[in-house]
VEXDOMI-884467 format. One line per field, with one value per atom (N, C-alpha, C, O, CB): x, y, z; residue in one letter; residue number from 1. Coordinates in nm, 3 decimals, m for minus. Glycine has a CB too. Example, Ala and Ser with C-alpha at 12.3 -4.5 7.8 and 13.67 -1.06 7.14 Angstrom:
px	c(1.319;1.230;1.320;1.424;1.131;1.285;1.367;1.290;1.341;1.408)
py	c(m0.569;m0.450;m0.330;m0.332;m0.447;m0.225;m0.106;0.003;0.114;m0.060)
pz	c(0.780;0.780;0.780;0.846;0.905;0.708;0.714;0.787;0.804;0.572)
rest	c(A;A;A;A;A;S;S;S;S;S)
nr	c(1;1;1;1;1;2;2;2;2;2)
This chain:
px	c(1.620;1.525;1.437;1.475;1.597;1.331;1.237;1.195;1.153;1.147;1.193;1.191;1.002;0.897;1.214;1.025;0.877;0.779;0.841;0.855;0.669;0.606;0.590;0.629;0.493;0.561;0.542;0.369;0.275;0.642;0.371;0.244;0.228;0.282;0.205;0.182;0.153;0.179;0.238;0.005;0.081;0.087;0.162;0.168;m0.006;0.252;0.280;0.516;0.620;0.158;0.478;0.600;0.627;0.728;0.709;0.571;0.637;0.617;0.527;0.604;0.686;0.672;0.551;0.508;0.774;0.487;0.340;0.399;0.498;0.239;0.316;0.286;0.192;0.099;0.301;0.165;0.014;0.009;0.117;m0.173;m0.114;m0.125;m0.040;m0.029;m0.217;0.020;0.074;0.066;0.164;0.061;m0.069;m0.183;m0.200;m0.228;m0.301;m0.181;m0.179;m0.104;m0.022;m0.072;m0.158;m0.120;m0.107;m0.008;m0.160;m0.174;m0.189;m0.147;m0.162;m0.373;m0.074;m0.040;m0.207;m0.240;0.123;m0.284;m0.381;m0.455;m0.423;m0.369;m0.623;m0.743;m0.723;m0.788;m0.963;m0.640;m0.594;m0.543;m0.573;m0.536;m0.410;m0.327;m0.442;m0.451;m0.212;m0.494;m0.571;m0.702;m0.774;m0.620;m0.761;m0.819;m0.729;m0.748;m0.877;m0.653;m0.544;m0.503;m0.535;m0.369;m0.454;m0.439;m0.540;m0.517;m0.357;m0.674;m0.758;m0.783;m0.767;m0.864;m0.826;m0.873;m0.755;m0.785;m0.879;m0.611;m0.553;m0.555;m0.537;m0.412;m0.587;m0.613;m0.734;m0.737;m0.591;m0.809;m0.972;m0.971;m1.088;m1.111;m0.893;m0.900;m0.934;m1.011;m0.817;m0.863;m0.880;m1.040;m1.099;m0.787;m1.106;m1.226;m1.333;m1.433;m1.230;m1.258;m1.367;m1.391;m1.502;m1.361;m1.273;m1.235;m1.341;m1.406;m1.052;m1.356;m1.402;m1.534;m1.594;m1.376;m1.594;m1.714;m1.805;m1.921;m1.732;m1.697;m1.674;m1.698;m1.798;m1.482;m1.590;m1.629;m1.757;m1.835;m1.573;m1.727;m1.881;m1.989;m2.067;m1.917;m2.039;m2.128;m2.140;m2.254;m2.079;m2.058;m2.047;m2.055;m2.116;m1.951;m2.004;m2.033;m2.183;m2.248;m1.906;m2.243;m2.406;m2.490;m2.558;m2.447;m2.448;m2.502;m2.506;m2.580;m2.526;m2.380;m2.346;m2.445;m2.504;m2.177;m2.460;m2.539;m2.679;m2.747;m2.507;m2.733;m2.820;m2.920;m3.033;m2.730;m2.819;m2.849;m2.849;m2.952;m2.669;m2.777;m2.779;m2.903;m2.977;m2.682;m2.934;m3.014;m3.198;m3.279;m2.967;m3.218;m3.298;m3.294;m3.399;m3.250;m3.209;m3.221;m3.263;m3.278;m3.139;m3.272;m3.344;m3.491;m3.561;m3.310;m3.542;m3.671;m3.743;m3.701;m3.685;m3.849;m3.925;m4.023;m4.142;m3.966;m3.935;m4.017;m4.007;m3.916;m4.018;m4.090;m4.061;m3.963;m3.846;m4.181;m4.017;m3.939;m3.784;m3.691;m4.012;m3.772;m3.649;m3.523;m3.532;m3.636;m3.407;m3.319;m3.192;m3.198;m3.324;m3.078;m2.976;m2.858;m2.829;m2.978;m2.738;m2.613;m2.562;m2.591;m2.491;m2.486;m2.407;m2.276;m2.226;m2.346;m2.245;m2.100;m2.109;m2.032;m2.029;m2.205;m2.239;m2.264;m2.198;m2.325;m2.378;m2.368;m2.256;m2.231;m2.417;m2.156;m2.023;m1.957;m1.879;m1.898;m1.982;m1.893;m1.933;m1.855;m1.855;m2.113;m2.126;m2.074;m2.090;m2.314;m2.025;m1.936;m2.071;m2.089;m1.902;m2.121;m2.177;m2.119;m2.052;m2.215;m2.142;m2.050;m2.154;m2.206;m1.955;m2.165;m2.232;m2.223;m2.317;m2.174;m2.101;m2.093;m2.172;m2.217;m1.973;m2.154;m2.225;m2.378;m2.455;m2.179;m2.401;m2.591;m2.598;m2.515;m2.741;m2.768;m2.752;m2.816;m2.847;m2.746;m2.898;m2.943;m2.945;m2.948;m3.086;m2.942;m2.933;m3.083;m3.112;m2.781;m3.155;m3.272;m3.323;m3.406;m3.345;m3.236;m3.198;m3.184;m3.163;m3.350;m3.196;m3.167;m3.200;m3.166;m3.127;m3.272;m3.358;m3.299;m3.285;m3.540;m3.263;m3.186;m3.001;m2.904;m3.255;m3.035;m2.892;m2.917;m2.823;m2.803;m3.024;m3.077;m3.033;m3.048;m3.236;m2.984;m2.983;m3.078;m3.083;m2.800;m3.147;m3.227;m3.149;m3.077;m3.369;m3.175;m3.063;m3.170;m3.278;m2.904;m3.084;m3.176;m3.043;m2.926;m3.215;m3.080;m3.007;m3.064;m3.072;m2.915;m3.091;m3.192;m3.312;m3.332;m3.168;m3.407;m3.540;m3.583;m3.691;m3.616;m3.487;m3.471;m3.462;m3.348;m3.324;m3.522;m3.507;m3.521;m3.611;m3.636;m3.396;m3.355;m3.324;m3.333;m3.257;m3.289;m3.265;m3.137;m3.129;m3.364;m3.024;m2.895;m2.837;m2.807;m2.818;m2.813;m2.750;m2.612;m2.592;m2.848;m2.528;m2.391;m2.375;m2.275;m2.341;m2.461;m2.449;m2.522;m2.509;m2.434;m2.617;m2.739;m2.828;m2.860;m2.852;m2.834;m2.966;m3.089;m3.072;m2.928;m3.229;m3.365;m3.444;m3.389;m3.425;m3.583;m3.670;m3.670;m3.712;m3.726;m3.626;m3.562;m3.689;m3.748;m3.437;m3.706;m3.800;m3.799;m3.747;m3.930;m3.882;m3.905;m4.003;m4.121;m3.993;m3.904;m3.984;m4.131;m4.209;m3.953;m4.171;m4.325;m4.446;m4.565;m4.344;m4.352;m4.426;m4.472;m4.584;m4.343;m4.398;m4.440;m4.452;m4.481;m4.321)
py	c(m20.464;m20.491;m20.608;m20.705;m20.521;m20.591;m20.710;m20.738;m20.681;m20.710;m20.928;m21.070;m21.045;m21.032;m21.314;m21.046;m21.046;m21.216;m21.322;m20.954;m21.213;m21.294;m21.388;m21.312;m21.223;m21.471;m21.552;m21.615;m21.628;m21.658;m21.634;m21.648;m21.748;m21.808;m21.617;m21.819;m21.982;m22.107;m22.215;m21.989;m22.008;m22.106;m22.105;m22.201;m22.115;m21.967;m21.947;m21.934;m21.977;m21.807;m21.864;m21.797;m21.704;m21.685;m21.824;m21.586;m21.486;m21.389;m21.415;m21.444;m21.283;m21.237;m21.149;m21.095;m21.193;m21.123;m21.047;m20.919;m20.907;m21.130;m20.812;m20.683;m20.635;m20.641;m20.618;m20.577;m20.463;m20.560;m20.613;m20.430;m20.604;m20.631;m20.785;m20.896;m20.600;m20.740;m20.850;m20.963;m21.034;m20.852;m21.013;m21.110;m21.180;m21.300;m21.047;m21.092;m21.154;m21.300;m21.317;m21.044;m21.395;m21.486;m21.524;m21.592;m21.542;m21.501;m21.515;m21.378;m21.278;m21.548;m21.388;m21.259;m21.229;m21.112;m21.270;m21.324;m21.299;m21.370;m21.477;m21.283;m21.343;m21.464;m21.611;m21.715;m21.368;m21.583;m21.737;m21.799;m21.918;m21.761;m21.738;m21.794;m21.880;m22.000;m21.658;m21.793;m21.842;m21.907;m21.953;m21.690;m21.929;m22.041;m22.175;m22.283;m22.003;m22.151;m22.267;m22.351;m22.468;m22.171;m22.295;m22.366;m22.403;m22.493;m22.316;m22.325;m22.420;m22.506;m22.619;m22.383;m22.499;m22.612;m22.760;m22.878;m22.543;m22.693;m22.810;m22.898;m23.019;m22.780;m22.794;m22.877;m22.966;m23.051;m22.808;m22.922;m22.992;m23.089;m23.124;m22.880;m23.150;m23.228;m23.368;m23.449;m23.208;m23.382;m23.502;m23.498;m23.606;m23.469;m23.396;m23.365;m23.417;m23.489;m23.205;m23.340;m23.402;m23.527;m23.562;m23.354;m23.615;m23.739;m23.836;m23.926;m23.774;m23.803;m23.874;m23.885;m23.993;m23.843;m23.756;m23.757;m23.810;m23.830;m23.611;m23.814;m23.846;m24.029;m24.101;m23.777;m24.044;m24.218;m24.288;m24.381;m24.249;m24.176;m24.254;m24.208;m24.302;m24.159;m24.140;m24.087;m24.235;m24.267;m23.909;m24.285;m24.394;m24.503;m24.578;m24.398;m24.570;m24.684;m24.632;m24.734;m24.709;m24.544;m24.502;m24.596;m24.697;m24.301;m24.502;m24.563;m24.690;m24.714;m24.495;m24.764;m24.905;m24.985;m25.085;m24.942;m24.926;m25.026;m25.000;m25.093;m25.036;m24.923;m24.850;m24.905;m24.884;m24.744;m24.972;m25.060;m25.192;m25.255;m25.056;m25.250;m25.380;m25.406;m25.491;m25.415;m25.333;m25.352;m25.347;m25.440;m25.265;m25.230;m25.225;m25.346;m25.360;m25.122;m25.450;m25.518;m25.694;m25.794;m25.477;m25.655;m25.754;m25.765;m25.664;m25.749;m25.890;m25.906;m25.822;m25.808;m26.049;m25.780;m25.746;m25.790;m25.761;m25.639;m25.902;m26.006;m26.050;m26.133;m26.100;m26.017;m25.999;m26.118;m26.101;m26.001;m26.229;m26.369;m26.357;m26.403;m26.498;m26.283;m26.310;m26.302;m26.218;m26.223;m26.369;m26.344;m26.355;m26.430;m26.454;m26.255;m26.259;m26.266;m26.168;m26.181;m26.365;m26.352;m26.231;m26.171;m26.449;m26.172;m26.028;m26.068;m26.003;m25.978;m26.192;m26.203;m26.185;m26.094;m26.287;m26.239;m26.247;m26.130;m26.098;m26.320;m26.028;m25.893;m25.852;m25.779;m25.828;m25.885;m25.764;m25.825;m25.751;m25.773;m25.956;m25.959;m25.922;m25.915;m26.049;m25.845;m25.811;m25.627;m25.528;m25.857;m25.615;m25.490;m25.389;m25.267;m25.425;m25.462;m25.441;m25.380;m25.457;m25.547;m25.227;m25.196;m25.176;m25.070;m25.057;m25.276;m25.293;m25.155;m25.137;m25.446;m25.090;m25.006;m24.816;m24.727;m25.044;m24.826;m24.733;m24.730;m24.781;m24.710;m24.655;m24.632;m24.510;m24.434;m24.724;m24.488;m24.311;m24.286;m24.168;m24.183;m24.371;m24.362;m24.523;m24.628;m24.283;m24.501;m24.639;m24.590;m24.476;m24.674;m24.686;m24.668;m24.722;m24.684;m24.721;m24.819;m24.885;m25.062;m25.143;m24.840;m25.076;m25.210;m25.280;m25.257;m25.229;m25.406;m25.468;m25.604;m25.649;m25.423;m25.659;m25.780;m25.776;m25.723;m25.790;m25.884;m25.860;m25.798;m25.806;m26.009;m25.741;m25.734;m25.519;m25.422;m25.816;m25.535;m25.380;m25.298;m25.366;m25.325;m25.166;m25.176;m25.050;m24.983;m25.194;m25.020;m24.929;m24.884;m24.923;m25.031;m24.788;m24.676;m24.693;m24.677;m24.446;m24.726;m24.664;m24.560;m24.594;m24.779;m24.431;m24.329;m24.398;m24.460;m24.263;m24.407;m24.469;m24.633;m24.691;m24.426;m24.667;m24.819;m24.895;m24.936;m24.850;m24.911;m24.974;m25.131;m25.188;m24.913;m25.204;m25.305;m25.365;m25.276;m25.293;m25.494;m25.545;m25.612;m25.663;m25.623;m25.643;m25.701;m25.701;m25.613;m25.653;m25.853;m25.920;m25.952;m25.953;m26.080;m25.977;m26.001;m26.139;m26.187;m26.081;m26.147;m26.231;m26.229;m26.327;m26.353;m26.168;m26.177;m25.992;m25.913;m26.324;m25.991;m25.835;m25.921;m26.001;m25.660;m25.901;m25.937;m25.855;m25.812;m26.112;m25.821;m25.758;m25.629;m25.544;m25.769;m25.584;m25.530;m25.486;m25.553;m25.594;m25.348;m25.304;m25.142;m25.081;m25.377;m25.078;m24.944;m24.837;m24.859;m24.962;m24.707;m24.688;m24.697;m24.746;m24.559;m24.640;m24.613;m24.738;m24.727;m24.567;m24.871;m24.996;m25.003;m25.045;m25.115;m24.970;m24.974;m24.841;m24.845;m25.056)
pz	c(8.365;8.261;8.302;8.367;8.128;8.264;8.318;8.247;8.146;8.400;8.308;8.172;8.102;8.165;8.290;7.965;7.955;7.948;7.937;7.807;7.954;7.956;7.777;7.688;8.026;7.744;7.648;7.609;7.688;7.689;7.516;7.476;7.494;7.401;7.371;7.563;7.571;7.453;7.450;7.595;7.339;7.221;7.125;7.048;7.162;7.105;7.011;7.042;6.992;6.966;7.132;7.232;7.234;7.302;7.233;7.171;7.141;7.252;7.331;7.015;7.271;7.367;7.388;7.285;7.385;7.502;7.549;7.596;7.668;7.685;7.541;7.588;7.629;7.549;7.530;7.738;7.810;7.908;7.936;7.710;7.981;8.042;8.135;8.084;8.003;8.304;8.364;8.352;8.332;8.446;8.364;8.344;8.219;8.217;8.363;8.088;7.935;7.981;8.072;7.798;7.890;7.835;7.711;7.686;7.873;7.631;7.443;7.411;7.482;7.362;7.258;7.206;7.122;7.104;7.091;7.084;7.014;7.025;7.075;6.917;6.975;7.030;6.897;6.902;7.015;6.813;6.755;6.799;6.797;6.669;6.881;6.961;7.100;7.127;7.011;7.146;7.294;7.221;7.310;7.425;7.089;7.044;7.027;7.083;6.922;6.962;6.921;7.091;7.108;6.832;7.166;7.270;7.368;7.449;7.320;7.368;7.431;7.358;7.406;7.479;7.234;7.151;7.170;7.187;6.975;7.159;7.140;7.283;7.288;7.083;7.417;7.528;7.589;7.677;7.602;7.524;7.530;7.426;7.409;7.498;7.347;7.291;7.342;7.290;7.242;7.454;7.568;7.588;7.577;7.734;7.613;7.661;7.541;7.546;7.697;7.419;7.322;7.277;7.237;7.219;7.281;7.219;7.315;7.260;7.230;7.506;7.578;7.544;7.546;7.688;7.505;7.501;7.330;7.294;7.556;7.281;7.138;7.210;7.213;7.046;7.248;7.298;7.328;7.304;7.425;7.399;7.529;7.438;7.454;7.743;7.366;7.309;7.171;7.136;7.272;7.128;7.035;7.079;7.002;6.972;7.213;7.301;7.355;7.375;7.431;7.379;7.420;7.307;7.323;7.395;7.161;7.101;6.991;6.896;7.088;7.055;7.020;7.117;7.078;7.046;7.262;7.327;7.313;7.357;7.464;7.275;7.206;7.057;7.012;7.178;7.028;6.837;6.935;6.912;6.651;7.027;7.062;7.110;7.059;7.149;7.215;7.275;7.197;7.204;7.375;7.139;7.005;6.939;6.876;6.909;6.924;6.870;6.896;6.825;6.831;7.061;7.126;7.125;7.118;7.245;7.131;7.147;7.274;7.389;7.157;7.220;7.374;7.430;7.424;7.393;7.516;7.589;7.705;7.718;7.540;7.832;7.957;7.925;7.890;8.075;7.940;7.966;7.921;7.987;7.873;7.795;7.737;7.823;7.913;7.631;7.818;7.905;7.774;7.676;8.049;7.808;7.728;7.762;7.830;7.667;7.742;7.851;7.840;7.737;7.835;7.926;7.933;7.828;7.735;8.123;7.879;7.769;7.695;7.665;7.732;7.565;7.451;7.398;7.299;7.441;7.456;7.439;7.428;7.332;7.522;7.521;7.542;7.411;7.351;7.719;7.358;7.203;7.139;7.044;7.132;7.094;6.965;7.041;6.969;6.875;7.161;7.148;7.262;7.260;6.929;7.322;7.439;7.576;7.643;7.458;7.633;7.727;7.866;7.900;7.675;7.918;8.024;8.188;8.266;8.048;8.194;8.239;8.190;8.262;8.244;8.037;8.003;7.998;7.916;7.904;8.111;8.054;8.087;8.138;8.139;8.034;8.135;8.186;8.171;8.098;8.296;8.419;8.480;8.416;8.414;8.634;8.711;8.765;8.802;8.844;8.758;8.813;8.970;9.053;8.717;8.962;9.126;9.137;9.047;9.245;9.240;9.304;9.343;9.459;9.358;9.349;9.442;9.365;9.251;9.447;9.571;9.507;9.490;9.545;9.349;9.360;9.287;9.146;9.066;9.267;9.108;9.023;8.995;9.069;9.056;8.872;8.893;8.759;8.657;8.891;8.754;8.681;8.631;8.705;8.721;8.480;8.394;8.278;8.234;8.322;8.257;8.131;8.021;8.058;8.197;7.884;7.815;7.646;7.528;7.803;7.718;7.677;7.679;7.784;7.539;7.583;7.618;7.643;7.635;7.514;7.668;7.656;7.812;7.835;7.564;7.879;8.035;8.026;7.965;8.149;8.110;8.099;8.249;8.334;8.009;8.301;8.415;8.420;8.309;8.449;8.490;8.479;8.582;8.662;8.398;8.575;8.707;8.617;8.496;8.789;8.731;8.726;8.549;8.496;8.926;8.529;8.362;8.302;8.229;8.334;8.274;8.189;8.184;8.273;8.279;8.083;8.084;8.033;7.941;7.936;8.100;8.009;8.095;8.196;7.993;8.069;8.038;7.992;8.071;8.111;7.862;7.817;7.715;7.630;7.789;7.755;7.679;7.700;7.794;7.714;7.571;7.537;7.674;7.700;7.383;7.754;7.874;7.848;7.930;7.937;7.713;7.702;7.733;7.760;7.548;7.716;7.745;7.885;7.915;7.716;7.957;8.128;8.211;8.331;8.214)
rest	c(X;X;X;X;X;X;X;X;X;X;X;X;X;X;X;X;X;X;X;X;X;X;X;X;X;X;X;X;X;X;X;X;X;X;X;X;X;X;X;X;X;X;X;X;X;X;X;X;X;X;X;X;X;X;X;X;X;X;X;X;X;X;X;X;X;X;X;X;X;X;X;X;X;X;X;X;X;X;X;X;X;X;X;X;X;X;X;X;X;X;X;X;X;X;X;X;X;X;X;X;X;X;X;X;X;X;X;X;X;X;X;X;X;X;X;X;X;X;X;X;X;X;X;X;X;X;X;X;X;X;X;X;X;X;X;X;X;X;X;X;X;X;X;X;X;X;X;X;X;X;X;X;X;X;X;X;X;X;X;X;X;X;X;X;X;X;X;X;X;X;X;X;X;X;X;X;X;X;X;X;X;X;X;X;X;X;X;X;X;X;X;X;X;X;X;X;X;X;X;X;X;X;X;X;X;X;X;X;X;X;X;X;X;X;X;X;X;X;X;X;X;X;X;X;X;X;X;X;X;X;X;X;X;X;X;X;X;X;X;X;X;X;X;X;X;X;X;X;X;X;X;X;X;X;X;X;X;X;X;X;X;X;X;X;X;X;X;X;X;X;X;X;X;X;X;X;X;X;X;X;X;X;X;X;X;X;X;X;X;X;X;X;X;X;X;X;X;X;X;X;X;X;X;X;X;X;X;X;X;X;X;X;X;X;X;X;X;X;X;X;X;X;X;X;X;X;X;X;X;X;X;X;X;X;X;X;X;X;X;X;X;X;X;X;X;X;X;X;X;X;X;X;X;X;X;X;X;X;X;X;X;X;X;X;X;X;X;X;X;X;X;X;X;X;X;X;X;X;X;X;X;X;X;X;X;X;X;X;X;X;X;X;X;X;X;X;X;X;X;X;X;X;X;X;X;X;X;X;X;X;X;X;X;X;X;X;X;X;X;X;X;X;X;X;X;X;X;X;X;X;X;X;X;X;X;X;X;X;X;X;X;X;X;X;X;X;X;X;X;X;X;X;X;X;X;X;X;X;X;X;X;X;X;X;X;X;X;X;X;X;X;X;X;X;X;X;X;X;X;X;X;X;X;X;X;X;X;X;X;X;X;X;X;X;X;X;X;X;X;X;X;X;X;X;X;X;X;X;X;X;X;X;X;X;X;X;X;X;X;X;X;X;X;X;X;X;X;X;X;X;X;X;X;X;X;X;X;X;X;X;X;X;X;X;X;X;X;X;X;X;X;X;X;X;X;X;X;X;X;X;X;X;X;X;X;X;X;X;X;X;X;X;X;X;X;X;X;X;X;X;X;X;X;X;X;X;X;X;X;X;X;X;X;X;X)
nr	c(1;1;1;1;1;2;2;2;2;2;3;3;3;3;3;4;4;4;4;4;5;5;5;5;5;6;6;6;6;6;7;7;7;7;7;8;8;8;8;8;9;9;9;9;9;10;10;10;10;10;11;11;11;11;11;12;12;12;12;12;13;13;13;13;13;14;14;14;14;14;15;15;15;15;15;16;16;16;16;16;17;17;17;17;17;18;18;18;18;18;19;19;19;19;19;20;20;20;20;20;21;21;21;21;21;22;22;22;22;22;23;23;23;23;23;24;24;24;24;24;25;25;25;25;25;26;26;26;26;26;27;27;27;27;27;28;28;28;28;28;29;29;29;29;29;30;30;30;30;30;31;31;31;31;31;32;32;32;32;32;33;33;33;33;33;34;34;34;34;34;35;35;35;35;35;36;36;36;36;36;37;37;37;37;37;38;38;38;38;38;39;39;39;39;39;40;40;40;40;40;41;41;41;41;41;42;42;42;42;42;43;43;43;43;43;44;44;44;44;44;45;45;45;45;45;46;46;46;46;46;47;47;47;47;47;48;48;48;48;48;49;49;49;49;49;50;50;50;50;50;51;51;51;51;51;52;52;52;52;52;53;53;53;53;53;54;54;54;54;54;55;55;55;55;55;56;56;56;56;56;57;57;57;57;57;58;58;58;58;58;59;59;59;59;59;60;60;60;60;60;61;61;61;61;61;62;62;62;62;62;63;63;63;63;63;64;64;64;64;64;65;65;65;65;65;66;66;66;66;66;67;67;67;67;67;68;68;68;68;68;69;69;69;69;69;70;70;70;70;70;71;71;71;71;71;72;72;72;72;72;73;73;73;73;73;74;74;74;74;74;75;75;75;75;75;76;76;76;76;76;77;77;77;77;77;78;78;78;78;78;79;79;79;79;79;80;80;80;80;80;81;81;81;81;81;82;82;82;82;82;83;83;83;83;83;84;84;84;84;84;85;85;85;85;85;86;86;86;86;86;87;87;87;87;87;88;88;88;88;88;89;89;89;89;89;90;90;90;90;90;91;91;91;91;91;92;92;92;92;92;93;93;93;93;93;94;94;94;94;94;95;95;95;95;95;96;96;96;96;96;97;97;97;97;97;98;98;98;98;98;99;99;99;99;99;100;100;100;100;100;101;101;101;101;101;102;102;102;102;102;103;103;103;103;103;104;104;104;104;104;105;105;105;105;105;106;106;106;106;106;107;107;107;107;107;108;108;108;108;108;109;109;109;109;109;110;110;110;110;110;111;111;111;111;111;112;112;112;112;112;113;113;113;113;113;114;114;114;114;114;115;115;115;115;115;116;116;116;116;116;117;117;117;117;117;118;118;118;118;118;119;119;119;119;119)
């Protein structure tokens, strides 16, 4: 007699095809969903730290001169690693997008921090 196969999500046993894995498409919703959860939560994150740095930054003056410490940012909850584009390098100086917002930041400080349409 030969062992049958199990449903991933549920356990019960599978019939027809070798290959089956789910007894049903609730079953094989239910377990991708419950495995992409990791997937959603990340993007759930980063998508909320985007736009935490997003309100911070909006909320700086826009003034070439201005200069702002990085620390201080990172306490009103500032995540200096999230942006969503690096625009490049010159120097020690690194230049960053965060959506329409282009900014400059060296190892302690972000300033010239202004809207792309300005330049």
């Amino acid at each position: 007699m030969e062992k049958s196969q199990l449903c991933l999500e549920c356990g019960k046993p599978l019939y027809g095809r070798t290959d089956k894995k789910f007894c049903s498409s609730a079953c094989k919703n239910g377990w991708h969903y419950q495995h992409s959860a990791d997937l959603r939560n990340l993007k759930s994150w980063t998508n909320t730290a985007l736009t935490r740095n997003y309100r911070i930054l909006r909320s700086l003056p826009e003034n070439e001169e201005s200069r702002f410490s990085l620390a201080e940012l990172q306490l009103r909850g500032f995540s200096p690693q999230l942006v969503t584009s690096h625009l490049g390098t010159s120097g020690n100086v690194s230049h960053y997008a965060c959506f329409d917002i282009h900014y400059c930041q060296t190892d302690t400080e972000i300033f010239n921090v202004h809207p792309a349409s300005l330049h």
